[in-house]
Backbone as ProteinMPNN parsed JSONL, in Angstrom:
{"seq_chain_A": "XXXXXXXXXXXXXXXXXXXXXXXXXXXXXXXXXXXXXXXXXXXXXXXXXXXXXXXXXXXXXXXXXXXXXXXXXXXXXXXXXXXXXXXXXXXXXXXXXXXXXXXXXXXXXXXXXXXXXXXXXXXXXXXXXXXXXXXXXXXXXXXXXXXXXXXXXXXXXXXXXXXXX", "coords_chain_A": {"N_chain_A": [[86.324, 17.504, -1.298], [89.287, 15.563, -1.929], [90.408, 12.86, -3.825], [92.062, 10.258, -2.632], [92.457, 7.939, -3.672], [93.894, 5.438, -6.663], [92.15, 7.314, -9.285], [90.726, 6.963, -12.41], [89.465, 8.06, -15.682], [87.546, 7.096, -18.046], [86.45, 7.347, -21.581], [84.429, 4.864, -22.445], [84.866, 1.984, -23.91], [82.041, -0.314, -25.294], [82.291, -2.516, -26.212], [84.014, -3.814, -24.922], [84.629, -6.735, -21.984], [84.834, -5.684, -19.31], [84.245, -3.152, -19.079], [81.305, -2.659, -20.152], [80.159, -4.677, -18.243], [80.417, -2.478, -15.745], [79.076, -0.324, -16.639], [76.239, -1.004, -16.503], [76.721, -2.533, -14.192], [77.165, 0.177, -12.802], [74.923, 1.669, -13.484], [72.419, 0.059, -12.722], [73.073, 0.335, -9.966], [71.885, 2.882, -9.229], [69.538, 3.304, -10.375], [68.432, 1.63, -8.722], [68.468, 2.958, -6.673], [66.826, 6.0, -4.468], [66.389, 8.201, -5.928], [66.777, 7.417, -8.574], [64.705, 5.621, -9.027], [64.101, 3.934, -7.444], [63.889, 0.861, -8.255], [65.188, -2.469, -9.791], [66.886, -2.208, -12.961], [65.194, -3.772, -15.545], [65.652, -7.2, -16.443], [66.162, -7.692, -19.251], [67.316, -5.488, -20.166], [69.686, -4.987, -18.693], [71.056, -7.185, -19.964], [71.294, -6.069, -22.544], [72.048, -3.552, -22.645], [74.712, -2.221, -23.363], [75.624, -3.34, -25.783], [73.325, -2.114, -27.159], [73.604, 0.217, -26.434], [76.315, 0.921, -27.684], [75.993, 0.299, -30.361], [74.685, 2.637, -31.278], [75.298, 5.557, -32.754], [76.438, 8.881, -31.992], [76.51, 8.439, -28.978], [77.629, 8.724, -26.084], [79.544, 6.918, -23.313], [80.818, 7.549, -20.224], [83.207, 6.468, -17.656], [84.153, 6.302, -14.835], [86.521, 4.77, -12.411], [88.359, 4.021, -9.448], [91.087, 2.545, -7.679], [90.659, 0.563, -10.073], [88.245, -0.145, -9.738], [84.838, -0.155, -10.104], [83.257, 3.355, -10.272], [81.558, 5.756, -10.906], [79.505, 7.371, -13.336], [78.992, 8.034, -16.425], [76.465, 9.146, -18.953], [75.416, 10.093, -22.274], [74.233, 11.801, -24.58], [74.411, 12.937, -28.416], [72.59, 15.596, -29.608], [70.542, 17.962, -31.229], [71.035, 21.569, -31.627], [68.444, 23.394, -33.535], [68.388, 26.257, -33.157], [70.704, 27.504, -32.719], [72.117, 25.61, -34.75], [74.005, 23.628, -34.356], [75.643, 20.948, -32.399], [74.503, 19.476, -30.082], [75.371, 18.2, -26.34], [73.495, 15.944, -24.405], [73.681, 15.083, -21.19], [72.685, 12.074, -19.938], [72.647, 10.327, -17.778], [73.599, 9.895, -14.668], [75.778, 8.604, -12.458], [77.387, 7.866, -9.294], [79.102, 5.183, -7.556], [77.756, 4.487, -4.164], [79.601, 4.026, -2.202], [81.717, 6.215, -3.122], [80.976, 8.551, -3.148], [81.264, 12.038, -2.8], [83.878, 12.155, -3.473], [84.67, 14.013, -5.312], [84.007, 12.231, -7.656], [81.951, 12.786, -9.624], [82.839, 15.328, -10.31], [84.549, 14.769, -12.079], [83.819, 13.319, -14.353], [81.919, 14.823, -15.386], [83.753, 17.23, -16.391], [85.022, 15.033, -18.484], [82.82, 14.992, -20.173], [82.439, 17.542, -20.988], [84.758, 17.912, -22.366], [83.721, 15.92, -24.366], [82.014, 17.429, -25.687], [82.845, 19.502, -26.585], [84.773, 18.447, -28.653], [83.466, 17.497, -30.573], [82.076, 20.199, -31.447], [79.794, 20.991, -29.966], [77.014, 23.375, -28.726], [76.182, 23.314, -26.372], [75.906, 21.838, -23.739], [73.264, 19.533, -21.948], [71.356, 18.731, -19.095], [68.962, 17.188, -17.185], [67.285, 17.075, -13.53], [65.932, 15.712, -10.739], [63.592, 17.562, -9.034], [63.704, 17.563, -5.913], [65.948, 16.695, -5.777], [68.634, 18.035, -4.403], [71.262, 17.686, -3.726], [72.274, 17.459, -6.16], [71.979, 18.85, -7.507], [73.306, 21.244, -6.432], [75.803, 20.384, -7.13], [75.767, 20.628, -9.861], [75.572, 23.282, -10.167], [77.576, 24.061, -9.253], [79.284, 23.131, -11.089], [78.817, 24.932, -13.027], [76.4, 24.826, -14.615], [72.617, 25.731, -14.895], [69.313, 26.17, -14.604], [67.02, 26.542, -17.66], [65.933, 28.87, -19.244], [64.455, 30.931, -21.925], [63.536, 33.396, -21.66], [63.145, 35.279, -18.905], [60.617, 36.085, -18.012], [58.928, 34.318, -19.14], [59.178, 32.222, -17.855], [60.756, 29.061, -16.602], [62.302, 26.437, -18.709], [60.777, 22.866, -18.86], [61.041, 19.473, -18.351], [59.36, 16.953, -19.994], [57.471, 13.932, -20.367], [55.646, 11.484, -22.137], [55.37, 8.489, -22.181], [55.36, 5.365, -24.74], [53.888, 2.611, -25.168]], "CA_chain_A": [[87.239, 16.477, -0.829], [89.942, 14.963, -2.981], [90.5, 11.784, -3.862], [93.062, 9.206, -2.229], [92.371, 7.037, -4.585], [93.953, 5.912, -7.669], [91.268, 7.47, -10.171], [91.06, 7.009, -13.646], [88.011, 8.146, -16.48], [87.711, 7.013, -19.779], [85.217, 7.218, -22.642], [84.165, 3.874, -22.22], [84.118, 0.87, -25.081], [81.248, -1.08, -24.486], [82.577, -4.142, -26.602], [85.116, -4.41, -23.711], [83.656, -6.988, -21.184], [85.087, -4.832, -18.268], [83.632, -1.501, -19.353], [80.104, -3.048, -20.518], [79.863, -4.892, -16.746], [81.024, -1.256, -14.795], [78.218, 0.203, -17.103], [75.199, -2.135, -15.831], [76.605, -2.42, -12.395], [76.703, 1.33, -11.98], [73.617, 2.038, -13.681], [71.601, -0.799, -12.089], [72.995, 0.692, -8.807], [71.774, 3.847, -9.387], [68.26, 2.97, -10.851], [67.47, 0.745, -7.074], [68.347, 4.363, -5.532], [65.335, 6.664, -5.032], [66.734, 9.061, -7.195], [66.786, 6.521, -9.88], [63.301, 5.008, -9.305], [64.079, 2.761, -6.396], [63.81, -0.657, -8.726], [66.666, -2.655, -10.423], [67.299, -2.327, -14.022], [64.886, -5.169, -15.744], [67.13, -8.141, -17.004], [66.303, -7.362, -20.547], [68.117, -4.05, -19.83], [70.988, -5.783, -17.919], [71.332, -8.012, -20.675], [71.246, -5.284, -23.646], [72.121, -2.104, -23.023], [75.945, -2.242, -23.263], [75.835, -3.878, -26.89], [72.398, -1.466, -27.662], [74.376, 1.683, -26.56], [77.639, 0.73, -28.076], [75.067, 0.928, -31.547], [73.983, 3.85, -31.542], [75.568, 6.716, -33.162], [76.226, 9.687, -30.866], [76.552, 8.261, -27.665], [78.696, 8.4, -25.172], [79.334, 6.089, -22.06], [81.915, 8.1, -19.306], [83.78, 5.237, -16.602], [85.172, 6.445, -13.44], [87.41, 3.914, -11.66], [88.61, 4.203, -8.256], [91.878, 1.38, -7.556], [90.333, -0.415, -10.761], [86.753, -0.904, -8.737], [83.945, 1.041, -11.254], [83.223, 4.563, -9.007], [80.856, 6.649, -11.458], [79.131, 7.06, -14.77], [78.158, 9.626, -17.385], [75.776, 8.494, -20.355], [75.78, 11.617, -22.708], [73.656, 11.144, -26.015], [74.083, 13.865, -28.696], [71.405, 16.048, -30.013], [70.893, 19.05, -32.204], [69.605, 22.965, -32.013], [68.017, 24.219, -34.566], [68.662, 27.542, -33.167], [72.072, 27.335, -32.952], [72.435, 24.797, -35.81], [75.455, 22.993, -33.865], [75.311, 19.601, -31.547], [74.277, 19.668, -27.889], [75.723, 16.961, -25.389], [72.486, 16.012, -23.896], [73.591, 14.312, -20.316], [71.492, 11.523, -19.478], [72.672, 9.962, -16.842], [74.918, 10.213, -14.091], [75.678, 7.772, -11.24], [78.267, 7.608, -8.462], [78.608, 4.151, -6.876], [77.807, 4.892, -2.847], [81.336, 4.252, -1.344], [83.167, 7.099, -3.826], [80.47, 9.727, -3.31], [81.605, 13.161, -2.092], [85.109, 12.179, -3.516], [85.053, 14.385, -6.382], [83.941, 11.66, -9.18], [81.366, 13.49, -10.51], [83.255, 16.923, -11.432], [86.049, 14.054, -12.899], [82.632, 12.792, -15.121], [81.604, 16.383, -16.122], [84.759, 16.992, -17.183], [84.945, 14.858, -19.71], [81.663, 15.64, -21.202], [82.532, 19.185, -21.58], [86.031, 17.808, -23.299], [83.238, 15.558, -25.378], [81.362, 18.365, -26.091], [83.9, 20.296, -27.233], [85.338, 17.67, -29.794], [82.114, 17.29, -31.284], [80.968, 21.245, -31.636], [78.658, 21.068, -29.16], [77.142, 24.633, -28.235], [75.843, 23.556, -25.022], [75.532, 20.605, -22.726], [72.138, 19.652, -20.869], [70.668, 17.314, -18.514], [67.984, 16.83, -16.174], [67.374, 16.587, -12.546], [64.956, 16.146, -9.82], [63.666, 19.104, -7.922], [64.112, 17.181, -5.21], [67.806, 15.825, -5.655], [69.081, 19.106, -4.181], [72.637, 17.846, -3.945], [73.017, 17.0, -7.674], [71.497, 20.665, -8.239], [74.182, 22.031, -5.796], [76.855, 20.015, -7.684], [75.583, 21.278, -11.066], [75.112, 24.845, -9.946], [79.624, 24.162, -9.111], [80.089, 22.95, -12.647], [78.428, 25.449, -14.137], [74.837, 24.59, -15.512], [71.597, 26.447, -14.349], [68.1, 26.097, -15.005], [66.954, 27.03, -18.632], [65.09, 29.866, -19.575], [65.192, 32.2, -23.163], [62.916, 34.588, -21.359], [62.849, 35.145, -17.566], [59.205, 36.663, -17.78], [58.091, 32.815, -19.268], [59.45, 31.162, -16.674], [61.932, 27.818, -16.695], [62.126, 25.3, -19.247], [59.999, 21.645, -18.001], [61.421, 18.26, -18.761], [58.409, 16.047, -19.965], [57.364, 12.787, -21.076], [54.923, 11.021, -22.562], [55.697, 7.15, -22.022], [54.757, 4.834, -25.115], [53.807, 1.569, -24.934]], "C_chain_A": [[88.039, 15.961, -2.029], [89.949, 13.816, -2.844], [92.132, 10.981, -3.586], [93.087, 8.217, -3.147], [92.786, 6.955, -5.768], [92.784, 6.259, -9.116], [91.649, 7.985, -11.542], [89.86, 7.334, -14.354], [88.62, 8.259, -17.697], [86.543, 6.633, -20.506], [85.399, 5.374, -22.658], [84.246, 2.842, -23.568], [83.773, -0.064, -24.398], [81.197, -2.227, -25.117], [83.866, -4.509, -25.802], [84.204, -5.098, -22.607], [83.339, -6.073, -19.766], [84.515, -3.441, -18.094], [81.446, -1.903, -19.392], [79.256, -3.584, -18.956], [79.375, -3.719, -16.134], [79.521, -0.33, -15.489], [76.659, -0.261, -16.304], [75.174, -2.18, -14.721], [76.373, -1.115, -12.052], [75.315, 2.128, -11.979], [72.533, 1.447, -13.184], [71.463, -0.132, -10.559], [71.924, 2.005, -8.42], [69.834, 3.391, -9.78], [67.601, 2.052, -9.255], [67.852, 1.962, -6.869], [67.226, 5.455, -5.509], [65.597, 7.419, -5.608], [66.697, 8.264, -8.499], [65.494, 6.244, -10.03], [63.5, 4.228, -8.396], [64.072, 1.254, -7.206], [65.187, -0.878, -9.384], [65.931, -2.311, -11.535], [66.24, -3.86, -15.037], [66.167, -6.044, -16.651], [67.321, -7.974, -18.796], [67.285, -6.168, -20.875], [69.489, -4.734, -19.713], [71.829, -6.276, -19.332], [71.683, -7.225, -22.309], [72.045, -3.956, -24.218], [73.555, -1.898, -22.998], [75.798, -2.447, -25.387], [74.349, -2.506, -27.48], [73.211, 0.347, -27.562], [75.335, 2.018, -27.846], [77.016, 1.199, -29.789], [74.597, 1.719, -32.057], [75.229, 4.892, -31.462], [75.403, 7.926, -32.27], [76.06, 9.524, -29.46], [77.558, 8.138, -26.575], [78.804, 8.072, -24.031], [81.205, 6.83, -21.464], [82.053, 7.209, -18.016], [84.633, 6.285, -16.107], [85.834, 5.01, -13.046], [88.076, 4.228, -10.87], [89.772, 2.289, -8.033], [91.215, 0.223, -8.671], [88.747, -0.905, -10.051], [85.761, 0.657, -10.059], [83.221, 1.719, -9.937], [81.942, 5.345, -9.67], [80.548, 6.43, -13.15], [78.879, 7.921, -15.152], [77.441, 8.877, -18.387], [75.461, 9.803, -20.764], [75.104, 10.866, -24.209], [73.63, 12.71, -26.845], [72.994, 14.189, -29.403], [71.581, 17.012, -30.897], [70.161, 20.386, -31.83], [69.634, 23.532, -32.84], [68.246, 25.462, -34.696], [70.134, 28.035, -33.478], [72.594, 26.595, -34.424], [73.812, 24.418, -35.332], [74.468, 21.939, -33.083], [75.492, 20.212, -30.078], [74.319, 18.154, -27.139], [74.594, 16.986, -24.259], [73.401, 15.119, -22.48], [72.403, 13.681, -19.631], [71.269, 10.724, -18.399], [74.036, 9.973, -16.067], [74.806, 9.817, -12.913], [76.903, 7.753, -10.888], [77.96, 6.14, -8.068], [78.917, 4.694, -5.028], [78.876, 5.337, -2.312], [82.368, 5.017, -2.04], [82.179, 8.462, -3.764], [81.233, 11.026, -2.276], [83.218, 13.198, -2.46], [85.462, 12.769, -4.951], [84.809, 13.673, -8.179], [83.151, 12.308, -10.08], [81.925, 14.572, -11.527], [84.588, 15.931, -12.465], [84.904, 13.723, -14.152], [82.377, 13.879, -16.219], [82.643, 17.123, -16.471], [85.283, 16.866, -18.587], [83.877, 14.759, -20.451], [81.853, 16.585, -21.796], [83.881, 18.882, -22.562], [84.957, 17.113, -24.831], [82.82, 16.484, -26.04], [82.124, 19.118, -27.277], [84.488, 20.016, -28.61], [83.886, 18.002, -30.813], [81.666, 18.875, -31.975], [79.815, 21.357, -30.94], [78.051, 22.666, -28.829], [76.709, 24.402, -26.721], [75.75, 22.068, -24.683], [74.142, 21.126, -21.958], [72.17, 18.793, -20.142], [69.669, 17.946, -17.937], [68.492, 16.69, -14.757], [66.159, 17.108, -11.783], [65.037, 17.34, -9.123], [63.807, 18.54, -6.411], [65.749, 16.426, -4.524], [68.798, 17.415, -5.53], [71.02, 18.487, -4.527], [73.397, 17.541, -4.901], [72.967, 18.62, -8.503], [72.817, 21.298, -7.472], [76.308, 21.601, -6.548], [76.77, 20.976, -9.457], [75.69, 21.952, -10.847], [77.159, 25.285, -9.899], [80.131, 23.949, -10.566], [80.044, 23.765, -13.761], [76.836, 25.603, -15.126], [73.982, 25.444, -14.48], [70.502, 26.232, -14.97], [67.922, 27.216, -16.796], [65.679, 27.918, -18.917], [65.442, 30.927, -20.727], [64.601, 33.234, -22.63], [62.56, 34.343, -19.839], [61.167, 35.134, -17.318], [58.468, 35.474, -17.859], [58.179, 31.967, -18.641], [60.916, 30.166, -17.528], [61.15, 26.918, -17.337], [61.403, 23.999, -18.3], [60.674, 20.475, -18.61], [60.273, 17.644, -18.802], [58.364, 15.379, -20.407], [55.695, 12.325, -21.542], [55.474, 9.153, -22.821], [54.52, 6.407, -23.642], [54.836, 3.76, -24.921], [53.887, 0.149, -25.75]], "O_chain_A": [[87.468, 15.929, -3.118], [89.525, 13.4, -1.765], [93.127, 11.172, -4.285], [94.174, 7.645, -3.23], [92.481, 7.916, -6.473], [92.66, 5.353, -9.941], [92.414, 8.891, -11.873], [88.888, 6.916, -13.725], [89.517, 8.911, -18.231], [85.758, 5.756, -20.145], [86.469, 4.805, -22.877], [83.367, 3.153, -24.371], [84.33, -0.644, -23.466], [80.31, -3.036, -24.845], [84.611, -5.439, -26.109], [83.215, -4.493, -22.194], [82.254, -5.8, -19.254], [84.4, -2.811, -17.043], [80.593, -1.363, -18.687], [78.174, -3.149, -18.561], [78.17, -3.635, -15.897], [78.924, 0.351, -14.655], [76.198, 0.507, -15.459], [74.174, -1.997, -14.026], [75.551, -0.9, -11.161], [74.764, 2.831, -11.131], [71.534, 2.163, -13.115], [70.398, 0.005, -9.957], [71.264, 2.007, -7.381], [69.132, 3.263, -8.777], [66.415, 1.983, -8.933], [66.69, 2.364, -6.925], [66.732, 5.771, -6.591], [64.594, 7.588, -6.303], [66.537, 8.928, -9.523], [64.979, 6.554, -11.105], [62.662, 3.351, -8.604], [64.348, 0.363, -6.403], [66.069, -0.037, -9.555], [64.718, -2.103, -11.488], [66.813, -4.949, -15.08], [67.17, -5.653, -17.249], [68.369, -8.111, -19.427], [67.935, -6.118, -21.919], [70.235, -4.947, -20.669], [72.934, -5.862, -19.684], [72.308, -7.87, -23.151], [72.433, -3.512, -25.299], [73.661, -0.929, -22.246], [75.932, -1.447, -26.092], [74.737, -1.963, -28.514], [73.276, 1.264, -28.381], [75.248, 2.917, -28.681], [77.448, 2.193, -30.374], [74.086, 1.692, -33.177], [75.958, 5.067, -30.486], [74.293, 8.08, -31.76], [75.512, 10.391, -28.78], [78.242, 7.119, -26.485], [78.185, 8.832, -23.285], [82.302, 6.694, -22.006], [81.067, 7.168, -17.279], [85.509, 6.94, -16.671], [85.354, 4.078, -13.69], [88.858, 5.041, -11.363], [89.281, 1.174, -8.208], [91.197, -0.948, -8.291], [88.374, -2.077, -9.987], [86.033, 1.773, -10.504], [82.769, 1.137, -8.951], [81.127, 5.622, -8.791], [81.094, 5.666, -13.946], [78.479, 8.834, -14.43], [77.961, 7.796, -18.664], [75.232, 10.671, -19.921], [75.388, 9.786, -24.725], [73.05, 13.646, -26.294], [72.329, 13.273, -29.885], [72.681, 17.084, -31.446], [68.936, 20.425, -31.717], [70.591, 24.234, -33.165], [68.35, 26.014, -35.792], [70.51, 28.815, -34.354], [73.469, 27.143, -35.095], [74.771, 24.907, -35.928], [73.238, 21.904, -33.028], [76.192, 20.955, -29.39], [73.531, 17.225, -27.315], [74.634, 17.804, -23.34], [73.962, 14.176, -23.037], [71.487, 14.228, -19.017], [70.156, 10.383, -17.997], [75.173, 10.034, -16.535], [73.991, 10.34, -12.153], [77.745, 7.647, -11.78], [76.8, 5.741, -8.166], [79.991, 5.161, -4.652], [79.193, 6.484, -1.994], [83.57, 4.817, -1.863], [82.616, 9.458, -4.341], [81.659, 10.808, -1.142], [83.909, 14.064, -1.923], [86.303, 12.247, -5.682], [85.122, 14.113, -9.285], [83.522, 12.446, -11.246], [81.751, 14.769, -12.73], [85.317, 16.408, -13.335], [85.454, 14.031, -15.209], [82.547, 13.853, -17.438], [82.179, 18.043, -17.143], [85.702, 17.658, -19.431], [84.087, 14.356, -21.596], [81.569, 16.717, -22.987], [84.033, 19.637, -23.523], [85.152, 17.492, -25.986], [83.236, 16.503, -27.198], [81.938, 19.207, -28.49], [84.692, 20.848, -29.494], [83.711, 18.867, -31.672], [80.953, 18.837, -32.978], [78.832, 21.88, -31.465], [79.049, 23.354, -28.616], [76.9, 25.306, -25.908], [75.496, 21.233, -25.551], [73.831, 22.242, -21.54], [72.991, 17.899, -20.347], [69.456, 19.145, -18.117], [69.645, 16.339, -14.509], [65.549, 18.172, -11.883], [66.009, 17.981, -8.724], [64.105, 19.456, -5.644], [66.271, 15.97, -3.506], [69.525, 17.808, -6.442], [71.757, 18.903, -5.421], [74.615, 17.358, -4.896], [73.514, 19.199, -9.441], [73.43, 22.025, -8.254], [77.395, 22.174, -6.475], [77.602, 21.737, -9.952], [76.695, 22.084, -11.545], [77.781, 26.269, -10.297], [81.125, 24.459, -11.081], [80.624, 23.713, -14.845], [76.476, 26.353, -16.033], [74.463, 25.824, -13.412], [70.688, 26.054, -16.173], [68.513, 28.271, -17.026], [64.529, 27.507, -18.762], [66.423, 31.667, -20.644], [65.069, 34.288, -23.06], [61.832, 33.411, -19.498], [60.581, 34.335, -16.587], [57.549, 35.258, -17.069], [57.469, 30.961, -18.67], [61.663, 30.406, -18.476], [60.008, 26.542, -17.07], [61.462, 24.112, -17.075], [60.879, 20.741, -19.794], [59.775, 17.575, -17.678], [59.155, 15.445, -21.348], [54.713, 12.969, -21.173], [55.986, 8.873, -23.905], [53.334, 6.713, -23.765], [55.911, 3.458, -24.403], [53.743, -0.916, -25.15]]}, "name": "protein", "num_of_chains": 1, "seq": "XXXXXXXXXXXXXXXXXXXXXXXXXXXXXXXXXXXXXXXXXXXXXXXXXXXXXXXXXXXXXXXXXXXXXXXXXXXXXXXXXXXXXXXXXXXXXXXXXXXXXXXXXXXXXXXXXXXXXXXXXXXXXXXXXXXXXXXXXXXXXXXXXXXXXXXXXXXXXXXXXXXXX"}
């Protein structure tokens, strides 16, 4: 579907109040959705992560806008491979707000990652996603990405954690 709408995306500055808000609201939205974790955002979060991003070296915050209303998000943190010895645009998050989904914001998002990427030397872009969030896998699978594997026979890469406390 295309978009009727006037839509705009820009690498975000998150010492703008307008960008730093659109950040929080879309990511908050996104975090109550069960793909997110179903809960809000705690307020320490709310309250931080605009000015804590904005700090950090290698990061990048991607704003959709739909008639000036915030539509979508990218959060993109870079990384490094050793194998390669170049930078990899890790994607770390990526939220539509409800009422712009199916209207194309995402591939406008992924987009400009791959333009970030690019600037930077990136050799590859990653992210994550549930095995259950089929229609973010069916969007990825359109942009281009695929499950990671250096050897079919070993199977597919695992995303894991270890939470500290």
């Amino acid at each position: 579907m295309t978009l009727d709408l006037k839509t705009t995306v820009v690498q975000a500055d998150l010492h703008d109040a307008a960008h730093a808000r659109a950040l929080v609201e879309l990511l908050d939205s996104y975090a109550q959705d069960p793909m997110g974790g179903a809960e809000p955002l705690p307020a320490a979060t709310r309250e931080n992560l605009a000015a804590t991003l904005a700090s950090r070296p290698g990061t990048y915050v991607v704003l959709a806008f739909c008639d000036g209303q915030p539509a979508g998000l990218l959060n993109a943190m870079e990384g490094f491979s050793t194998f390669a010895c170049k930078p990899i645009l890790n994607v770390h998050d990526v939220a539509v707000a409800p009422a712009y989904r199916g209207k194309g914001i995402s591939r406008l998002l992924f987009n400009e990652a791959e333009t970030i990427a690019r600037e930077i030397g990136a050799c590859k872009l990653t992210l994550e996603v549930l095995t259950g969030n089929t229609t973010a896998q069916a969007a990825y699978r359109q942009f281009g990405y695929a499950p990671y594997a250096l050897d079919p026979a070993m199977g597919q890469a695992q995303f894991w954690q270890k939470l500290i406390d």
